[in-house]
C-alpha positions in Angstrom: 116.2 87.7 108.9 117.8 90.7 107.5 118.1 89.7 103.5 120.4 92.2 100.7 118.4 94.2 98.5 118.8 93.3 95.1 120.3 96.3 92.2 119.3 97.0 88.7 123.0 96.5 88.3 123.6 93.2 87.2 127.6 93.3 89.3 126.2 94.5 92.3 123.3 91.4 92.3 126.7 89.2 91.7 128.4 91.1 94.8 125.6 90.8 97.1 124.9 86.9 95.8 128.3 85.8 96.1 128.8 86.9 99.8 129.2 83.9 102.2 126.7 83.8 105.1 127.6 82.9 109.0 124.6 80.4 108.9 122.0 82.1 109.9 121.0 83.5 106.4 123.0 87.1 106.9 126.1 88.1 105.1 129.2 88.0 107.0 129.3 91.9 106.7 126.2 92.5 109.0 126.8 94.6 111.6 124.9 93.4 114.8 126.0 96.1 116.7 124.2 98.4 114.1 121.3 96.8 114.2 121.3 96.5 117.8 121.7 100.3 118.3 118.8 100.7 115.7 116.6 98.7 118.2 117.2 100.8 120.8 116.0 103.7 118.9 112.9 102.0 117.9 112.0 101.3 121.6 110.6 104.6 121.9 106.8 105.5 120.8 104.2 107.5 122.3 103.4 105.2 124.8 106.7 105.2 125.9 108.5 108.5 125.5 111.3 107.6 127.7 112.7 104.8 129.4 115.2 103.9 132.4 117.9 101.3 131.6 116.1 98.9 132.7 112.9 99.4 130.7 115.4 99.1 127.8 116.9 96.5 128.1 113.1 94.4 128.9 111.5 95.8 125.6 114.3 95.3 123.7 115.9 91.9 125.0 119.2 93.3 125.2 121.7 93.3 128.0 121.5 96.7 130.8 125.4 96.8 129.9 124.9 96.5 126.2 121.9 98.9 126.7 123.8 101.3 128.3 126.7 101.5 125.6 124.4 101.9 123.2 122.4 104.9 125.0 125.4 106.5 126.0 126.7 106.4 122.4 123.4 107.4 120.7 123.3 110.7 123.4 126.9 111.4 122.4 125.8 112.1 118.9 123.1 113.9 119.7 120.7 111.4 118.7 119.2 110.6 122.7 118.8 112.4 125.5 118.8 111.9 129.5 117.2 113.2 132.5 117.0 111.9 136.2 118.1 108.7 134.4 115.5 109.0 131.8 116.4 108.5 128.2 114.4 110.1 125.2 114.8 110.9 121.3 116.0 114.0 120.4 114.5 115.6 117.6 117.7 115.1 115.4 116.7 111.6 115.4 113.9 113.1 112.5 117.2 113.7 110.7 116.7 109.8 109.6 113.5 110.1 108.3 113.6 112.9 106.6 116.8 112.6 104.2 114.0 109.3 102.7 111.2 111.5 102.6 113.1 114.6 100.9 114.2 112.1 98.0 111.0 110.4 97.4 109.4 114.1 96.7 106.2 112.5 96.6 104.9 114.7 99.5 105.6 117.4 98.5 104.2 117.7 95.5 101.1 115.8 97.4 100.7 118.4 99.6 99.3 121.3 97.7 96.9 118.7 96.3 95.7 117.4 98.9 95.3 120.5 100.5 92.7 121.6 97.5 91.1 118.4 98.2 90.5 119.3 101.7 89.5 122.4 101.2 86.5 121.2 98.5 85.6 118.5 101.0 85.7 119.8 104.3 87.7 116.4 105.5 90.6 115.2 105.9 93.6 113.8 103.1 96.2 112.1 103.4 99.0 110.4 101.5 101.0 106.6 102.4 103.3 103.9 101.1 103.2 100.6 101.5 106.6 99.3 103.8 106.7 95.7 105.2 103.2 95.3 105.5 101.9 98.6 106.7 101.0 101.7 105.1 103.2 104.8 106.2 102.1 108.3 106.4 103.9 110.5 104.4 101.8 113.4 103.9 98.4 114.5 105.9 96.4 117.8 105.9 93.9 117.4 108.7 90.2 118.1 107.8 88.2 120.7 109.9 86.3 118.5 111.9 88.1 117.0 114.8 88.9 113.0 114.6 89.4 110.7 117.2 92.2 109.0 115.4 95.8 110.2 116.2 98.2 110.0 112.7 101.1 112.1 112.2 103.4 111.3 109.5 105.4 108.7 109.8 103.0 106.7 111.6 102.2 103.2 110.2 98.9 101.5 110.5 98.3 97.7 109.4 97.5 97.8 105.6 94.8 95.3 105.5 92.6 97.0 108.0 93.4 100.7 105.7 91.2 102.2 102.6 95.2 103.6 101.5 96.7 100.3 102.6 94.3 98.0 100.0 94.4 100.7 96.9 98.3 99.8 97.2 97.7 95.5 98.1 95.5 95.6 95.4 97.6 96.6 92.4 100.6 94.2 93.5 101.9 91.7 91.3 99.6 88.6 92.2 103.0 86.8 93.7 103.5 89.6 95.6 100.4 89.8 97.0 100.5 86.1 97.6 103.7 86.6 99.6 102.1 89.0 101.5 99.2 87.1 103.0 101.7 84.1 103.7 103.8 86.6 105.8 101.5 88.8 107.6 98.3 87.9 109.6 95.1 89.8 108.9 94.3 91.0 112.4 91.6 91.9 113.7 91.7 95.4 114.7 88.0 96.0 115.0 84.9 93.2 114.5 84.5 94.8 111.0 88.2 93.9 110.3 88.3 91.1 107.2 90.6 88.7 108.5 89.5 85.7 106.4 92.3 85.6 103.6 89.7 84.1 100.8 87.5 87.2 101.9 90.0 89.5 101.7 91.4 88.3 98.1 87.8 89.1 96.9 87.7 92.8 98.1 90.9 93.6 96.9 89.7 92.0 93.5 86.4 94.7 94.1 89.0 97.4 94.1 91.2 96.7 91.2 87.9 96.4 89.2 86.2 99.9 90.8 89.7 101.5 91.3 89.1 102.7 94.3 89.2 101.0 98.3 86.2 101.8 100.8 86.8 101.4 104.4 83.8 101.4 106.9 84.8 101.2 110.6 87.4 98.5 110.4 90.5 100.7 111.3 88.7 102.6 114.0 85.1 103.3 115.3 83.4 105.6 112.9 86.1 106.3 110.7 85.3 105.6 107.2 87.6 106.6 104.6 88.2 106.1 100.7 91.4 105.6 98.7 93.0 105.4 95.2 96.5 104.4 94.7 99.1 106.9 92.8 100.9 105.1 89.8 104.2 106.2 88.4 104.9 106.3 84.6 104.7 102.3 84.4 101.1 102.5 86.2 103.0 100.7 89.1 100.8 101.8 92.4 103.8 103.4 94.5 101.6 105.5 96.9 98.1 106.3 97.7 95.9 109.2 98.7 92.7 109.2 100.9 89.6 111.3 102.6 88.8 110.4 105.4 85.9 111.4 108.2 83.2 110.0 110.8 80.3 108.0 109.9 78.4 110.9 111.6 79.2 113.7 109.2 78.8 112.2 106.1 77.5 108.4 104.9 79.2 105.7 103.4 77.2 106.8 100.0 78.0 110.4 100.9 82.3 108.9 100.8 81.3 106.9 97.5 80.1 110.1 95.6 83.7 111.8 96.3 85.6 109.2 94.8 85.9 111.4 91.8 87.5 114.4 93.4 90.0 112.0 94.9 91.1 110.2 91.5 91.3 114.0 89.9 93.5 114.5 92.5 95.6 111.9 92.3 95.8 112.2 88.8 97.5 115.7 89.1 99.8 114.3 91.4 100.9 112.0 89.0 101.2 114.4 86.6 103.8 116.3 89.1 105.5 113.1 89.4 106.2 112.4 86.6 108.7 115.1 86.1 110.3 114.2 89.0 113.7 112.1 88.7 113.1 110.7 92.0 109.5 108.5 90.5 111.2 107.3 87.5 112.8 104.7 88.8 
């Protein structure tokens, strides 16, 4: 169910309030043929790079004739593109991503910080936000060392199973956080994985009270990685920063000791934040 966003503006809340609904919970003003085009766009991932009509229309549970509208529109405007009936993203699609991530300015004025923090480290940084139940890279600067996870920005991983993903669950609201474990299943993405919900509530609680999240191997097979969250000028938690590496160059002690350099970090981050018009809200 697609649900309006509420405003700071008191008229717009009444707007978006007052609209009459069809019956299935969405305002009379949603455009299904929007949404349905934004589907087909999200089709694509690395595992599927492109995709015949047919392939489509099976992932996405449209029609082949609504899937061929679509597709045909989308390439139009530059946004898909086809070969020997293949369809496939064009890069202008990273047009959509990037007008978000130029306004939050959080990355860049990341960046040079985490790049210092690589450089001091000899691993690898990078910097998320918390979006429906999943941590999103928004900034990375990969380490020296070669890793046998694959994250570019923009990728999202399951929050629960992330060091990033539980500074940020951790410092919610406590109904927030309660809404979040009704709505999304702990999975298990590795043995180490908590999934138990009780479990869970107790090492978030560890990490509001040491201020940092430690994650050993639960993610991905000798990947162990630290994080602190970033607060704005309310000490909300809006993003988080990490270092990352394999349990066979350096120990989960070894991670522990460069918690330090990671909260100095993410204290000058803040510090360039909070100059910036696009935190302060």
């Amino acid at each position: 169910m697609v649900s309006a966003r509420r405003s700071d503006d008191p008229e717009i809340n009444d707007e978006v309030d007052d609209r009459p609904t069809d019956g299935s919970g969405r305002s009379r003003d949603f455009v299904q043929s929007l949404e349905r085009g934004l589907a087909i766009i999200r089709v694509f991932n690395a595992e599927r790079p492109s995709m015949t009509v047919s392939e489509i229309a099976q992932v996405s549970g449209l029609t082949r004739a609504a899937v061929r509208r679509f597709l045909l529109t989308l390439t139009e405007l530059g946004y898909v593109d086809v070969k020997n009936n293949r369809f496939q993203l064009t890069a202008q699609t990273l047009e959509l991503g990037y007008s978000y991530l130029s306004a939050l300015s959080f990355p860049d004025i990341a960046l040079p910080r985490l790049e210092r923090l690589v450089v001091g480290t000899a691993e690898a940084s990078e910097g998320s936000i918390l979006d429906r139940g999943d941590i999103v890279y928004v900034v990375r600067v990969p380490g020296p060392a070669m890793m046998t996870i694959s994250v570019n920005v923009g990728a999202r991983r399951p929050a629960h199973a992330t060091a990033m993903g539980r500074a940020l669950l951790a410092n919610l609201p406590t109904a927030d956080l309660e809404n979040y474990l009704r709505t999304h299943e702990l999975t298990p993405v590795l043995p180490r994985t908590i999934t138990d919900p009780d479990a869970f509530r107790a090492e978030l609680k560890k990490v509001r009270e040491e201020g940092y999240a430690l994650v050993n191997q639960e993610l991905e097979e000798g990947l162990v990685a630290i994080a602190v969250p970033v607060r704005d000028r309310m000490g909300r938690a809006r993003a988080a920063i990490n270092l990352s590496t394999h349990i066979g160059r350096k120990s989960v002690e070894d991670m522990r000791a460069l918690v330090p350099l990671v909260q100095e970090a993410a204290s000058d981050i803040e510090l360039g934040l909070s100059r910036s018009t696009n935190w302060a809200d």
